[in-house]
C-alpha positions as CSV (number, residue, x, y, z in Angstrom):
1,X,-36.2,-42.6,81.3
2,X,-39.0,-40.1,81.5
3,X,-35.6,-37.5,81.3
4,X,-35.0,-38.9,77.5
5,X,-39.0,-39.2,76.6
6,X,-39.0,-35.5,77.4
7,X,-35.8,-34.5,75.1
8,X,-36.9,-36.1,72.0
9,X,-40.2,-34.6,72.6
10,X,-38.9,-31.1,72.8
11,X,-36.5,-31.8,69.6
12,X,-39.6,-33.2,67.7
13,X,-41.4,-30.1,68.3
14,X,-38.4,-27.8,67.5
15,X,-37.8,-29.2,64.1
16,X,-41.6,-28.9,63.2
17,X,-41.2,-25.2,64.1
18,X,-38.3,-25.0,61.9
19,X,-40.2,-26.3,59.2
20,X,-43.1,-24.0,59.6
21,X,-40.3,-21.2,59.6
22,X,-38.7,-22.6,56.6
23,X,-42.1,-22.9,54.2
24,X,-43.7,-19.5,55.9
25,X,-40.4,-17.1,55.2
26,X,-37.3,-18.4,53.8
27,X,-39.1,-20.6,51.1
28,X,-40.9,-17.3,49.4
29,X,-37.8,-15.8,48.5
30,X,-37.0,-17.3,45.5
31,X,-40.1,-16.6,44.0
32,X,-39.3,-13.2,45.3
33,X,-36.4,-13.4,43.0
34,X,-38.5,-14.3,40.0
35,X,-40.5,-11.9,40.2
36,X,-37.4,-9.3,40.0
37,X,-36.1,-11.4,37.3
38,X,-39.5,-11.3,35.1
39,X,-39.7,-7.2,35.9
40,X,-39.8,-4.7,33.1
41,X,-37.3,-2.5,34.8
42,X,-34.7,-5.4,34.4
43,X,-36.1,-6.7,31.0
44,X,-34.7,-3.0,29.8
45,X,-31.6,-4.0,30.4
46,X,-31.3,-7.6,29.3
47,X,-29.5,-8.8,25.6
48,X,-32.3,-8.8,23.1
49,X,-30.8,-12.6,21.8
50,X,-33.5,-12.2,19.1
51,X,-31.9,-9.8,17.2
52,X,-29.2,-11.7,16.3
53,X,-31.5,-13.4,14.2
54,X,-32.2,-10.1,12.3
55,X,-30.8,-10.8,8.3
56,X,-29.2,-7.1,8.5
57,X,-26.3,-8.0,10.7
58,X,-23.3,-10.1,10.1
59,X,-23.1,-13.5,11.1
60,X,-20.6,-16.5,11.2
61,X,-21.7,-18.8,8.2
62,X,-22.9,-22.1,9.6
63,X,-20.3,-23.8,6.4
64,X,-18.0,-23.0,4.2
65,X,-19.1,-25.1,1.5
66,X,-20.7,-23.2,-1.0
67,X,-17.7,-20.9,-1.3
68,X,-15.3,-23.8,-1.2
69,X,-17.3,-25.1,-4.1
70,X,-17.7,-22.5,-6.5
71,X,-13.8,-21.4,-5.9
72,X,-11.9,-24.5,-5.8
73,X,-12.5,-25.0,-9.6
74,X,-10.7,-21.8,-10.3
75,X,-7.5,-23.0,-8.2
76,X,-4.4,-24.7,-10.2
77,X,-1.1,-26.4,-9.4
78,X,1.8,-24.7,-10.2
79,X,5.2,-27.0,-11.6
80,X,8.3,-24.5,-11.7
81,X,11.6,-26.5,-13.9
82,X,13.9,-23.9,-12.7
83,X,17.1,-26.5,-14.5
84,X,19.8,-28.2,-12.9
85,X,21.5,-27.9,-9.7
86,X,24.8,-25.4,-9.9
87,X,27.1,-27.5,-7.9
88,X,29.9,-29.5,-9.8
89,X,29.9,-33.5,-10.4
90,X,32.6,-35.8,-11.2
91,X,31.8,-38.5,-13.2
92,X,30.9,-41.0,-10.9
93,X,27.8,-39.1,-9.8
94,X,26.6,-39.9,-13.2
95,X,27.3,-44.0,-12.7
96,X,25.9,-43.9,-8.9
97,X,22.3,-42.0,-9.9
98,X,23.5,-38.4,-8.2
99,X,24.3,-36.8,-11.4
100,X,22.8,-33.1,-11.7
101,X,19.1,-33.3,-11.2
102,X,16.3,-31.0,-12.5
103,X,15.0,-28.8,-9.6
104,X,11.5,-28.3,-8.9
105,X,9.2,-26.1,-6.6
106,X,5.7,-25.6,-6.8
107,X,2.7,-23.4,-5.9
108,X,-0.9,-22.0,-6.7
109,X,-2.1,-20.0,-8.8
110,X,-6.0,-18.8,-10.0
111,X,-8.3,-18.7,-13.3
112,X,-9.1,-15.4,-14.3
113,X,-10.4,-15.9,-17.8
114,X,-12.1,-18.8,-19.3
115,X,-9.0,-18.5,-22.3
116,X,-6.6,-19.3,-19.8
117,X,-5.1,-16.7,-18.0
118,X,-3.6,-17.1,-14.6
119,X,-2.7,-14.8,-11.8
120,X,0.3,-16.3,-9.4
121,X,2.8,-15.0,-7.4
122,X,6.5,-13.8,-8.7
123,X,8.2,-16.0,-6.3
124,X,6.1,-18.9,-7.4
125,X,8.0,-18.7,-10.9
126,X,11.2,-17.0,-10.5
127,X,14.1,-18.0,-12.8
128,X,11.6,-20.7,-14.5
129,X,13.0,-21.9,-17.5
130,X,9.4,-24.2,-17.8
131,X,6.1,-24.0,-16.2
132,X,3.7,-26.3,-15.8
133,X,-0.2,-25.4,-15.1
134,X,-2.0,-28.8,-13.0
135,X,-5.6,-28.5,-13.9
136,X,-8.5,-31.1,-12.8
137,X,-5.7,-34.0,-13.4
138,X,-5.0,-32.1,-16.6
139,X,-1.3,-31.2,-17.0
140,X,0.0,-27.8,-19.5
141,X,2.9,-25.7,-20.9
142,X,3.0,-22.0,-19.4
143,X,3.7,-19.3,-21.0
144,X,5.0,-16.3,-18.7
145,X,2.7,-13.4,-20.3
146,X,4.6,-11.0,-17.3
147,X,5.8,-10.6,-14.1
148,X,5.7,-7.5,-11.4
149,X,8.2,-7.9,-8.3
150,X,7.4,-4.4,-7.1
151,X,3.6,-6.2,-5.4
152,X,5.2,-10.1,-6.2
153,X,2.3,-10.9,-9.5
154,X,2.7,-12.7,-12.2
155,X,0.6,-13.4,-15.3
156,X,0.8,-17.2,-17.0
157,X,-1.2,-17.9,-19.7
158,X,-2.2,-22.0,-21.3
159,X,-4.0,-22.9,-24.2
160,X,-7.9,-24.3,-23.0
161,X,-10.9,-23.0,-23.2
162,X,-14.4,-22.7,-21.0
163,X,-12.2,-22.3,-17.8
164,X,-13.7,-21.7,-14.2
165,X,-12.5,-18.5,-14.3
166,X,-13.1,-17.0,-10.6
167,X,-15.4,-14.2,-9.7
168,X,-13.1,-11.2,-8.4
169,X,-15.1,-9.8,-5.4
170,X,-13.8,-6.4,-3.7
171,X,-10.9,-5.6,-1.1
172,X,-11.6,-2.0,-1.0
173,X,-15.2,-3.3,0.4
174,X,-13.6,-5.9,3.3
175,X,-13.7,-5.1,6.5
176,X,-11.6,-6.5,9.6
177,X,-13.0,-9.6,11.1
178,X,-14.9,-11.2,8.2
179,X,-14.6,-14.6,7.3
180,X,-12.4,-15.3,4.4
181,X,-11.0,-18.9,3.2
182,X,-7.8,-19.8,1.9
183,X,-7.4,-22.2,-1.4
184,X,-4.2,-23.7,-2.4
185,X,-2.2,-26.6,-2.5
186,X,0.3,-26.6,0.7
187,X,3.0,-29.3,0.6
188,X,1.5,-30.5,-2.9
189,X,-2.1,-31.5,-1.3
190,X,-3.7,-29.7,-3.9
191,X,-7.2,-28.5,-3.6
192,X,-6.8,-27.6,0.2
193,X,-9.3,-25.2,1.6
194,X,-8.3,-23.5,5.1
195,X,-10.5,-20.4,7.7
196,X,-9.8,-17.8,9.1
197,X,-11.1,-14.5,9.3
198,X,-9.4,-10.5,8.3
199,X,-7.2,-9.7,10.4
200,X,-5.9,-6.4,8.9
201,X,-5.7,-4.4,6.2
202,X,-2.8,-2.3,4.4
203,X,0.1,-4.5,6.3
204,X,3.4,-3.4,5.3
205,X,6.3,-5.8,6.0
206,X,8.8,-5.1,4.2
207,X,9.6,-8.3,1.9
208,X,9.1,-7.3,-1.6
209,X,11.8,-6.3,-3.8
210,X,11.6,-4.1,-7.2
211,X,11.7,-0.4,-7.6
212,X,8.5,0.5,-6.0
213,X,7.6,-2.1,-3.7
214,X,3.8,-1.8,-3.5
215,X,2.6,-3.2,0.1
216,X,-0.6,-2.9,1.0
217,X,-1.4,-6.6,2.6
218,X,-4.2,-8.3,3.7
219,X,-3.4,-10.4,7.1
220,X,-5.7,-12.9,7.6
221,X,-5.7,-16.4,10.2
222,X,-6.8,-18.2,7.6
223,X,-4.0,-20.8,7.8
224,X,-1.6,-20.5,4.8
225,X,1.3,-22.8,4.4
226,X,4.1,-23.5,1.4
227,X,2.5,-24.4,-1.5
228,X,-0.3,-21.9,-0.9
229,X,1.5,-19.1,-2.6
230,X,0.2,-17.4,-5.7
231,X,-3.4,-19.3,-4.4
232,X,-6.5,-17.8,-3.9
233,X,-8.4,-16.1,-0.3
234,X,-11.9,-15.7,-1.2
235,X,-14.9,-14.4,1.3
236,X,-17.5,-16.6,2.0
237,X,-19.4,-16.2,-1.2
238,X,-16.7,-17.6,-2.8
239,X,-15.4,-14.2,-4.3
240,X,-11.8,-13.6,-5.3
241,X,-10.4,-10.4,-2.3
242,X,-6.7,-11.6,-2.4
243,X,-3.5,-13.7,-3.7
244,X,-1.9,-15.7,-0.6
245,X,1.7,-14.8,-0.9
246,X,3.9,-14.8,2.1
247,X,3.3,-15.8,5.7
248,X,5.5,-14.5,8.9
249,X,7.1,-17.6,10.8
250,X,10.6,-18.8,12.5
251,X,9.8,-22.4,11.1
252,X,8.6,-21.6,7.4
253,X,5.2,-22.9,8.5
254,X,2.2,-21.4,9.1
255,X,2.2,-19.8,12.8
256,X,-1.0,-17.0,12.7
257,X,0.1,-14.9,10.7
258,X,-0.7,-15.2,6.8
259,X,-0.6,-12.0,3.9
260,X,-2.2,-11.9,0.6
261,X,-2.0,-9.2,-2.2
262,X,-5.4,-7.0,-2.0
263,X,-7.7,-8.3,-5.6
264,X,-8.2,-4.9,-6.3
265,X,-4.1,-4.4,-6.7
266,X,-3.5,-7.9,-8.3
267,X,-6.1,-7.7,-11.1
268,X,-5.3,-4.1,-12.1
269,X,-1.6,-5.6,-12.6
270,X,-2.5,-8.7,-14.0
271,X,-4.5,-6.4,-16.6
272,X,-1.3,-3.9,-17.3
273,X,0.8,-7.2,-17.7
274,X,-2.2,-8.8,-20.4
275,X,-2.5,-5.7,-22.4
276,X,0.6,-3.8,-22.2
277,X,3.4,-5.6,-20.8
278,X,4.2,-3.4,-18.2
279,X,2.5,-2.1,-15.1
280,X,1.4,1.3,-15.9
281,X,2.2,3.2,-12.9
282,X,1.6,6.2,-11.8
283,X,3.7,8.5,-9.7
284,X,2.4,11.9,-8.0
285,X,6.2,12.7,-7.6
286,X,6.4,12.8,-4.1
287,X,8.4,10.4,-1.2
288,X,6.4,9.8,1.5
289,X,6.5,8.3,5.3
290,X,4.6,7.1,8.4
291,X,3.6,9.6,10.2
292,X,5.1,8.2,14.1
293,X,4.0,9.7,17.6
294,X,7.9,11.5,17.4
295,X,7.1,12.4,14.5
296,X,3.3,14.0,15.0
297,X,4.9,15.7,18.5
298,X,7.5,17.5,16.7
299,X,5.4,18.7,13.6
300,X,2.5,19.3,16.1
301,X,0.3,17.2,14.5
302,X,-3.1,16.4,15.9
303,X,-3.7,13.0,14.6
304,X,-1.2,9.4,13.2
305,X,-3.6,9.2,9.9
306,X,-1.9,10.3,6.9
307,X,1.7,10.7,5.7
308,X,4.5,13.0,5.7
309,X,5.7,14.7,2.5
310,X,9.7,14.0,2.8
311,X,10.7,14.8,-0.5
312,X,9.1,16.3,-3.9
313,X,10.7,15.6,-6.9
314,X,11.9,18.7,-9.3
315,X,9.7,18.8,-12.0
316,X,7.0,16.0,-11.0
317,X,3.2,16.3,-10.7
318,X,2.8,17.2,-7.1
319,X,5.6,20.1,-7.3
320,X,3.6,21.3,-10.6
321,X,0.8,21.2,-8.5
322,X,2.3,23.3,-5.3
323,X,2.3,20.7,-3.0
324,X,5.4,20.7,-0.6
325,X,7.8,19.3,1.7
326,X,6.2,18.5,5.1
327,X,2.5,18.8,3.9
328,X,0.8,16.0,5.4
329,X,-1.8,13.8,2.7
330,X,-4.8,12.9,4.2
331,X,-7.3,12.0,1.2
332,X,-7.0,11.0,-2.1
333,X,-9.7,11.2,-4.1
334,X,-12.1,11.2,-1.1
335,X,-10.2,7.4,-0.1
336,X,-9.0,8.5,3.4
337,X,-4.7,7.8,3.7
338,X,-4.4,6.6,7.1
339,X,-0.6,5.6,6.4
340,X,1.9,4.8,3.4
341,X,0.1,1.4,3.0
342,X,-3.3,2.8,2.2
343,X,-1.5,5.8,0.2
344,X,0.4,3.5,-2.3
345,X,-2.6,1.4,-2.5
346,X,-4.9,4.4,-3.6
347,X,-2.5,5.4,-5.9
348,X,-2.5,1.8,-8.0
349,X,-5.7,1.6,-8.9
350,X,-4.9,4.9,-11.5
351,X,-3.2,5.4,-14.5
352,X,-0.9,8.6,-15.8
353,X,-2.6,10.9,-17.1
354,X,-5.2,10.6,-14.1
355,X,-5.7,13.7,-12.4
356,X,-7.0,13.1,-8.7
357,X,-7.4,15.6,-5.9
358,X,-5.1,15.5,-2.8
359,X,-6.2,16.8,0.7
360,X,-3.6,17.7,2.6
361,X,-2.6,19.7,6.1
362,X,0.3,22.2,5.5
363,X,0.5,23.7,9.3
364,X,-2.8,24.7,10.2
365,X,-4.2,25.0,6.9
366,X,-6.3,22.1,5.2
367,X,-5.6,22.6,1.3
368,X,-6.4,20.4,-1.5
369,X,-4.4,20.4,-4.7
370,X,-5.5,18.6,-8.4
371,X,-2.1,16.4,-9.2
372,X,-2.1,14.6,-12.9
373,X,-0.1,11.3,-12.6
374,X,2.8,10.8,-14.4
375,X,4.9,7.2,-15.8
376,X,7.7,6.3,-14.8
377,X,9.3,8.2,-17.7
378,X,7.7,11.5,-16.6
379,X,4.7,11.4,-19.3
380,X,1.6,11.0,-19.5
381,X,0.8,8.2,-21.5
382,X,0.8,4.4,-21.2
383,X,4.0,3.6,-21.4
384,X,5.7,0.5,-23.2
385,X,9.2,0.0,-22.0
386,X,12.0,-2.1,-24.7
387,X,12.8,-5.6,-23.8
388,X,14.9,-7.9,-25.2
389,X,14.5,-11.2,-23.6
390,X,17.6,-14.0,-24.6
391,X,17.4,-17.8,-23.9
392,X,21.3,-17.5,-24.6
393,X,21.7,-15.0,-22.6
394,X,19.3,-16.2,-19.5
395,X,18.2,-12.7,-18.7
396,X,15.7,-9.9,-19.8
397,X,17.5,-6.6,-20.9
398,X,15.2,-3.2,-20.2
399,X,15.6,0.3,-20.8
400,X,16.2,2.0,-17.6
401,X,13.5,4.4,-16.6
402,X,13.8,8.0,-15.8
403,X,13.4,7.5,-12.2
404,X,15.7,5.0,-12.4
405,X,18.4,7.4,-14.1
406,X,17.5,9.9,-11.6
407,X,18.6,7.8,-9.1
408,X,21.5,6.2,-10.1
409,X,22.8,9.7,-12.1
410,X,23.1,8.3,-15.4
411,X,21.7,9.1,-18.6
412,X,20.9,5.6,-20.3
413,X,21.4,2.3,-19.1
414,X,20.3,-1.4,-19.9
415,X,19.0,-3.2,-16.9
416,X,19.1,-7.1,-16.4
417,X,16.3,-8.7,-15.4
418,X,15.0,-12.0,-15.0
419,X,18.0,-13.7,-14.5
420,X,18.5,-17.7,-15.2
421,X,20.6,-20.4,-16.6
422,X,23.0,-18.4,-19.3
423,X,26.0,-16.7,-20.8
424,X,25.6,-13.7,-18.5
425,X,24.9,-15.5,-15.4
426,X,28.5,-17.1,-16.7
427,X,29.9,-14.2,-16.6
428,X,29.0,-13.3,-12.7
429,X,26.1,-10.8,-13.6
430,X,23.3,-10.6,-11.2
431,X,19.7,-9.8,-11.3
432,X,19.6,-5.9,-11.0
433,X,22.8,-5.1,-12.8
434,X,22.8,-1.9,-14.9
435,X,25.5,-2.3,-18.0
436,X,26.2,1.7,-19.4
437,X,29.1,0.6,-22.0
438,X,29.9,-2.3,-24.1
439,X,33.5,-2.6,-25.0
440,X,33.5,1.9,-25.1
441,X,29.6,2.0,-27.3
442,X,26.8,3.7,-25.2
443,X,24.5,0.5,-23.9
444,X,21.0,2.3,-25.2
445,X,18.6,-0.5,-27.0
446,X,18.0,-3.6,-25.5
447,X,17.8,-5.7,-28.5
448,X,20.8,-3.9,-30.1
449,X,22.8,-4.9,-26.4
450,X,21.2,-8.6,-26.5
451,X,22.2,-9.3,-30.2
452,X,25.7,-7.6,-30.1
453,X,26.1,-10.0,-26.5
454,X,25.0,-13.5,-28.0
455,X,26.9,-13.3,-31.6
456,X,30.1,-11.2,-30.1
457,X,33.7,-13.6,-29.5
458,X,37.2,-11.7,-28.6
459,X,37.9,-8.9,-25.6
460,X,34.9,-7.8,-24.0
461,X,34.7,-4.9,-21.5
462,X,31.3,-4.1,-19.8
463,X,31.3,-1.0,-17.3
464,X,27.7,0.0,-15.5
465,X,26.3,-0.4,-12.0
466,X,25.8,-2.9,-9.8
467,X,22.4,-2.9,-8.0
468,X,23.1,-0.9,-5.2
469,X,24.8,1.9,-7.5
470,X,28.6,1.3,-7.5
471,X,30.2,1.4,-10.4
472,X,31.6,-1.3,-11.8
473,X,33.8,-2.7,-14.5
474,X,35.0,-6.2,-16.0
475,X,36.8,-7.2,-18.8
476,X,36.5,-11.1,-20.0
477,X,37.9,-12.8,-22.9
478,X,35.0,-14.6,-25.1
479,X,35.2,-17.6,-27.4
């Protein structure tokens, strides 16, 4: 008994010298810790969180409301009647209710004037034969004032007045990872508003048709579905920076990846297509390419920026101004060309007649070399090309431009265009096709071509080009 008094005294004692222990030496370090914490040499290297608060620098916008406010106004709902459906019917589709049936698609488009103008995408209205604006519940008749496929912009114009006309903001000016919101009206939900932030700049994917396909993209997260074509991305003050035209997926629905036209690019079209009906562009005479790492390697090339001079054409504005094949463009006008996407974008913001200076690398040497833009025709001047545009006919007829001719090795031509509904779509003509003789007569004036085409009945033999340059010709018998 006194065996087990004696145990639990000597254990009693043991843990009060533990606890002493404890309290007197383990028990200070923390504090010993604090201090280190709380030291100036370790304050030197902590995050200063306070100067996140500083107004200078960027950061994420508690809302998006005020920008979805003041843009949203300036958003419409695009109706395209593109006519009936091309398959054939017997007549009991008409007595059973599946008779041919009007086809409609729709999209977005935005305000720029208070009169009523309208930037939207090509594809939104393609082979329209009507086109109705959706406005605050309000429903008009558009007229197509013009279209470009080369960057996919189109120009409609309706008859109001005191429109919310959008503020245009800059995309020269945008810089990757800011926040940006996308308006439109995906699926028909019109007035949608969606987040993301840049993703990129100057994307080139390769989707845009015309002669001179102008990509210069801005990718964005900012989710962007069907519907939301021809709508507006604006930054967060609610600013105009891009059109939402085309988004990369394997299910036609948004997956990441969303592009819009640059504002910069659009307007400057939009503005060609208002007050001259065609997109004055201008051409330094030159084909250009990516410069790749095979590519920098075997021309000993330092750096990927720029691009590769692969061909000069005889008698354009960058031979007349010495510049070569190979050379590599670096700067335009001061803008630095980090590849073909910046380079073509550059160039649209000028006119012919424009003389810029080009900075370029030929070897070892850095040169720079003034080049005067030139049209499409070679000149100088703003250039008005012929149409004649047909309902009978369902198609646009053009001149076809010098670069055009150069291309194709002919010496006149008259190009259709916006194809739809009509005689020549009849007659198994596509978009693109290039008609050089009428029954044995030169094809030189488009209205001349369109007016012989509607009134003309008998034997009629058309020879030309089909869009990818093979020659073609057909002879038809007309009633």
């Amino acid at each position: 008994m006194m065996k087990n008094i004696q145990i639990i005294f000597l254990a009693f004692v043991a843990g009060l010298a533990g606890a002493y222990v404890f309290v007197e030496f383990i028990a200070d370090k923390p504090q010993f810790l604090n201090e280190y914490v709380q030291s100036e040499s370790f304050e030197r290297q902590q995050v200063n969180y306070n100067a996140y608060e500083d107004e200078s620098l960027p950061s994420a916008p508690i809302s998006f409301v005020e920008a979805s406010e003041v843009s949203t106004p300036s958003v419409v709902f695009i109706k395209n009647f593109s006519g009936s459906d091309y398959r054939r019917y017997s007549i009991f589709d008409y007595f059973f209710g599946s008779g041919p049936t009007q086809r409609v698609s729709t999209g977005s488009g935005v305000i720029i004037s208070k009169d009523g103008y309208i930037i939207t995408n090509n594809h939104v209205i393609d082979r329209a034969e009507t086109i109705e604006v959706v406005h605050q519940k309000r429903t008009y008749k558009a007229e197509l004032i013009g279209t470009d496929k080369n960057t996919d912009i189109a120009v409609l114009k309706i008859e109001a007045a005191n429109l919310p006309a959008i503020k245009q903001g800059s995309s020269r000016d945008m810089r990757i990872g800011e926040w940006v919101i996308a308006v439109g009206n995906p699926f028909n939900l019109t007035s949608t508003v969606t987040a993301g932030i840049v993703s990129a700049k100057e994307r080139q994917i390769n989707i845009l048709g015309g002669d001179f396909p102008l990509e210069s993209f801005i990718q964005t997260d900012a989710p962007i579905n069907p519907g939301n074509s021809g709508g507006a991305l604006v930054n967060t003050k609610g600013e105009l920076v891009g059109i939402n035209t085309a988004i990369l997926s394997r299910t036609g629905s948004y997956t990441g990846y969303g592009f819009a036209v640059p504002v910069d690019i659009a307007v400057k079209i939009a503005n060609d297509l208002i007050k001259y009906g065609e997109v004055q562009k201008a051409l330094p005479g030159v084909d250009v390419v990516e410069i790749t790492p095979e590519l920098a390697d075997e021309m000993n090339l330092k750096t990927l920026d720029g691009v590769i001079v692969t061909n000069v054409l005889r008698g354009g504005a960058a031979e007349k101004a010495g510049i070569q094949k190979d050379d590599v463009i670096i700067q335009i006008e001061g803008f630095n060309v980090v590849g073909k996407g910046s380079f073509e974008e550059v160039l649209s913001y000028y006119y012919p007649g424009d003389q810029l200076t080009f900075t370029f690398q030929r070897k070892a040497d850095r040169k720079t070399a003034k080049v005067t833009l030139q049209n499409l025709d070679g000149g100088t001047g703003v250039l008005k090309r012929e149409f004649y545009s047909s309902n009978i006919l369902g198609a646009r007829l053009e001149s076809v431009n010098a670069i055009e001719r150069d291309r194709l090795g002919i010496d006149y031509g008259i190009k259709i265009s916006a194809l739809t509904r009509g005689y020549l779509r009849e007659l198994g003509l596509n978009n693109g096709f290039v008609l050089t003789q009428i029954n044995g007569e030169a094809a030189r004036n488009p209205e001349k071509v369109g007016q012989f085409l509607e009134n003309f009945s008998g034997r009629l033999r058309l020879e030309g080009l089909t869009p990818n340059g093979q020659p073609f010709m057909q002879s038809y018998t007309v009633r």
